[in-house]
C-alpha positions as CSV (number, residue, x, y, z in Angstrom):
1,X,19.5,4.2,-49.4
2,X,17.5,6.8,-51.2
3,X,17.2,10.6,-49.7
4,X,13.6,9.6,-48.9
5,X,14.6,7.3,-46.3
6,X,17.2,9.5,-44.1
7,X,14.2,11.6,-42.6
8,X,11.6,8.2,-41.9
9,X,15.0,6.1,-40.7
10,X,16.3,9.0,-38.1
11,X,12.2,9.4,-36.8
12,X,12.2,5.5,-36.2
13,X,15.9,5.2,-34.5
14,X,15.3,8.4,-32.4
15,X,11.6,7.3,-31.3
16,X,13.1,3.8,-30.4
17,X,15.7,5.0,-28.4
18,X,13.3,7.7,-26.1
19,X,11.0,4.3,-25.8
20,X,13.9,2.4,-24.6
21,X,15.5,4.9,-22.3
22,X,11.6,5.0,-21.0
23,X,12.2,1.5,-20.2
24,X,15.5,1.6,-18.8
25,X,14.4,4.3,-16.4
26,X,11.2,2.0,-15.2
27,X,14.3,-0.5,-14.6
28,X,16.2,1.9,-12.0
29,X,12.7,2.5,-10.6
30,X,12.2,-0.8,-10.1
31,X,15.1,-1.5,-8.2
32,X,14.9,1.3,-6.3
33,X,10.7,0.5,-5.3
34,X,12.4,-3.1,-4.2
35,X,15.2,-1.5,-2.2
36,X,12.3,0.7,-0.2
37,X,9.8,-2.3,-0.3
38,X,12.9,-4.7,1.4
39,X,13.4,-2.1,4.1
40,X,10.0,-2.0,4.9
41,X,9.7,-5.5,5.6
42,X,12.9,-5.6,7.8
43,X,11.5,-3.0,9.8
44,X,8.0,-4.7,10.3
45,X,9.4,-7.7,11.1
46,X,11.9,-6.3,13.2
47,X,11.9,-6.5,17.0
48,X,9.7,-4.0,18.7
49,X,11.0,-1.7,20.7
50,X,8.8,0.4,23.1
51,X,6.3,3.3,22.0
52,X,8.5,6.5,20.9
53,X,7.2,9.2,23.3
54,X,5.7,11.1,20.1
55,X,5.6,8.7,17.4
56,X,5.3,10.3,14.1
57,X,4.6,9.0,10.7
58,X,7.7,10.2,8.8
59,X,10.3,8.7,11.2
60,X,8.1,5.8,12.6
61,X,5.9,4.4,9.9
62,X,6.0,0.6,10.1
63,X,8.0,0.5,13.7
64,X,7.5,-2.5,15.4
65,X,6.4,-1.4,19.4
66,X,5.4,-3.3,22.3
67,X,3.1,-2.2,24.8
68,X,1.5,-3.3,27.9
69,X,-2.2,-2.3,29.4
70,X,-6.0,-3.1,28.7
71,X,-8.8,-2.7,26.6
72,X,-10.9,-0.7,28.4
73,X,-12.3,2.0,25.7
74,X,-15.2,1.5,23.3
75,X,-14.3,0.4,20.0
76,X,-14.7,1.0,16.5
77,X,-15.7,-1.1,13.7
78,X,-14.1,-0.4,10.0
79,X,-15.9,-2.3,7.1
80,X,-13.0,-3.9,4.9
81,X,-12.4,-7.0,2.8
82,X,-9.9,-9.6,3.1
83,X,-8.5,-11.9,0.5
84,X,-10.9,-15.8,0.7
85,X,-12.8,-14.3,3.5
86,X,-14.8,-11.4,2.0
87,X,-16.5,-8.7,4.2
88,X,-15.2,-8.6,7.4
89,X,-14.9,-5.6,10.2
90,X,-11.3,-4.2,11.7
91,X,-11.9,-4.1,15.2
92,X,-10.1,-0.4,16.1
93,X,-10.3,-0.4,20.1
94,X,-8.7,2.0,22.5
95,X,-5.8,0.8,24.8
96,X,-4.4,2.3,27.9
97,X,-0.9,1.3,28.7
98,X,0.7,0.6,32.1
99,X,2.5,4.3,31.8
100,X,-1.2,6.1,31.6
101,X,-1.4,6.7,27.6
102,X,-4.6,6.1,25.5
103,X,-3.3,4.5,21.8
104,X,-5.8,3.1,18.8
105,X,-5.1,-0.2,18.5
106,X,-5.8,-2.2,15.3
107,X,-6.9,-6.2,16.9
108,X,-7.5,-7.3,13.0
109,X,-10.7,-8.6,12.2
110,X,-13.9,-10.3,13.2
111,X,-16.5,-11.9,10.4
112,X,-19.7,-9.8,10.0
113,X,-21.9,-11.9,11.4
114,X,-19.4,-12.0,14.6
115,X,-19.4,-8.1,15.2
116,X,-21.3,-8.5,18.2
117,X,-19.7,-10.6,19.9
118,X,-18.6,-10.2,23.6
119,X,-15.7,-8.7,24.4
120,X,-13.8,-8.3,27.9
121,X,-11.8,-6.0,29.7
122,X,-8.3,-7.5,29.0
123,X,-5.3,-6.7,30.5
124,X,-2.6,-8.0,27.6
125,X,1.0,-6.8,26.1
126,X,0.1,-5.7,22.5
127,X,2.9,-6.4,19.7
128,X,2.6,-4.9,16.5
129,X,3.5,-1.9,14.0
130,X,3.0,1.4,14.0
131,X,0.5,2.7,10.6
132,X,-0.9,5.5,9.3
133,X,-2.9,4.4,6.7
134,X,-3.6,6.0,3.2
135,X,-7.3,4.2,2.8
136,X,-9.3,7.6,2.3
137,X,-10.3,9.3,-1.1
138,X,-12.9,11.3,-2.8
139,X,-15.1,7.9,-2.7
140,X,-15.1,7.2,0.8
141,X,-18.1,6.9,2.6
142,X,-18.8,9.5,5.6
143,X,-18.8,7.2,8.6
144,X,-22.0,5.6,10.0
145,X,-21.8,7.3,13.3
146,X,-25.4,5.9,14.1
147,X,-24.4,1.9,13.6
148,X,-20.5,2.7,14.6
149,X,-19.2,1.5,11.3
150,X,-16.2,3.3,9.4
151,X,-15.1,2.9,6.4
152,X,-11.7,3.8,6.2
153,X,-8.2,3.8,9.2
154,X,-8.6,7.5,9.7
155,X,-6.5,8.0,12.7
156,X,-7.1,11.3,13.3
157,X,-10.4,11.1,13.2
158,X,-10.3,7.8,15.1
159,X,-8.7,9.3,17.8
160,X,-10.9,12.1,18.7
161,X,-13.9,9.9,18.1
162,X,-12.2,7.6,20.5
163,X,-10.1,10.0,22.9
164,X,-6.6,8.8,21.7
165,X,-3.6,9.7,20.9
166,X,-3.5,9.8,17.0
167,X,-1.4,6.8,17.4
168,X,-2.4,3.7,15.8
169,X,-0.7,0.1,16.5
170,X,-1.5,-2.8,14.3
171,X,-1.1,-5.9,15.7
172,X,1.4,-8.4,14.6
173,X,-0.5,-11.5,17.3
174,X,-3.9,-12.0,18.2
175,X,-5.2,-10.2,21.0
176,X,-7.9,-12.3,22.2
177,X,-11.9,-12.2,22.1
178,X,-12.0,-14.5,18.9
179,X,-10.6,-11.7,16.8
180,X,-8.0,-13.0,14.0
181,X,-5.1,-10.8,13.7
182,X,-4.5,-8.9,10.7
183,X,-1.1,-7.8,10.4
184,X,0.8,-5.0,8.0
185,X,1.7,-6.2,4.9
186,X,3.6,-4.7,2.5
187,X,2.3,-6.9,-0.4
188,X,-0.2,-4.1,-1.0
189,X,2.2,-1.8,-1.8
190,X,2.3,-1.4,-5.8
191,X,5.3,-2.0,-7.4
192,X,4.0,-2.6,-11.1
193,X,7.6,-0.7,-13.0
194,X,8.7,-4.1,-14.2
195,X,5.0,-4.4,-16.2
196,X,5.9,-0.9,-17.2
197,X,9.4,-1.7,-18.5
198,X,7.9,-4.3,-21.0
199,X,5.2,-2.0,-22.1
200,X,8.1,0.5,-22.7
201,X,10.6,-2.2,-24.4
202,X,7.2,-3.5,-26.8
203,X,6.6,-0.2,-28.4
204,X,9.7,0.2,-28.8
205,X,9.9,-3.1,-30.5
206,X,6.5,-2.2,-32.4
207,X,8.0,1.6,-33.1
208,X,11.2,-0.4,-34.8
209,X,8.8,-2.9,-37.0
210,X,6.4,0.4,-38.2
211,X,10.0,1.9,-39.0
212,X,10.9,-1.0,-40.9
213,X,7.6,-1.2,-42.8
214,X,7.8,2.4,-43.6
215,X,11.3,2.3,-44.9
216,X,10.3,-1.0,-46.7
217,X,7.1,0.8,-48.6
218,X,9.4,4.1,-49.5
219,X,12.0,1.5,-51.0
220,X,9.4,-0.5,-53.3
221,X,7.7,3.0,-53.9
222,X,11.1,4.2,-55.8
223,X,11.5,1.3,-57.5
224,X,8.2,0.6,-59.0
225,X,9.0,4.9,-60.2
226,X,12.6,4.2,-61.8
């Protein structure tokens, strides 16, 4: 090995190895994003238990809670899409429970065409999880307060347009009137570190091969020159 190849080799060896450690650190994030992401499903699917007195979202965030009462409240409509449906609406309705509380309450969805569709006063028992969504950025549409169609799972907003508690229940079951429950999912959590392992591992695969190509070049350089 000629002195003009120390300096190239050590670049390539010590730009390979930050790739890698890149890679190996998406690994420990991975398995810790599928640790968080398994404890979140074992709490949404886990049994319900009744509303916390002041439910908030750092220690109640996916609870599973039952509740009894009735619809009795006006409602909301939240444009949104669902997956070989399309455009549908979340029905976001006001319950009062048996113990005199006013709650949002997430009933899932109703087709567009079907947003006017009759709805009665119903007393029921509402099963479901606690959420308070991340749905709003710099791109979200004000609501339209004139046609009563939101955009985005405010709950704050949702409950002072509604006269809640900023409490919002999802439910796991259907709740009647025709409207299909849309329960939480976790799927849409991202979880992409295993895609960003691979990228991580293939330039450091691709760092190794320019490495090689440069040290290759230098070598037939100094023998084409002696």
């Amino acid at each position: 090995m000629t002195k003009r190849m120390i300096l190239p080799l050590l670049f390539g060896l010590v730009g390979a190895a930050i790739l890698i450690g890149l890679g190996n650190w998406q690994l420990n994030r991975l398995a810790w994003k599928r640790g968080i992401l398994d404890a979140i499903e074992a709490q949404i699917a886990a049994a319900p238990v009744p509303l916390p007195a002041a439910p908030g979202q750092a220690a109640d965030q996916y609870r599973a809670v039952e509740v009894s009462g009735a619809f009795d409240g006006p409602e909301i409509d939240v444009l949104a899409s669902v997956k070989q449906v399309g455009p549908v609406y979340r029905v976001i309705a006001s319950f009062s429970t048996d113990d005199g509380r006013r709650v949002l309450v997430d009933r899932g969805y109703v087709l567009v065409d079907q947003r006017d569709g009759p709805r009665a006063v119903t007393n029921t028992r509402v099963i479901g999880n606690l959420l308070w969504p991340d749905e709003i950025d710099g791109y979200t549409p004000e609501p339209d307060l004139a046609r009563g169609i939101w955009f985005a799972r405010d709950v704050p907003a949702l409950a002072s347009a509604l006269g809640t508690e900023p409490v919002l229940i999802v439910a796991r079951e259907p709740t009647g009137d025709g409207i299909l429950s849309l329960p939480v999912d976790p799927s849409g959590i991202p979880n992409d570190h295993l895609s960003y392992a691979i990228t991580w591992f293939s330039l450091a695969a691709v760092w190794l091969g320019m490495t090689g190509l440069w040290l290759w070049r230098i070598r037939r350089t100094a023998r084409q020159q002696s």
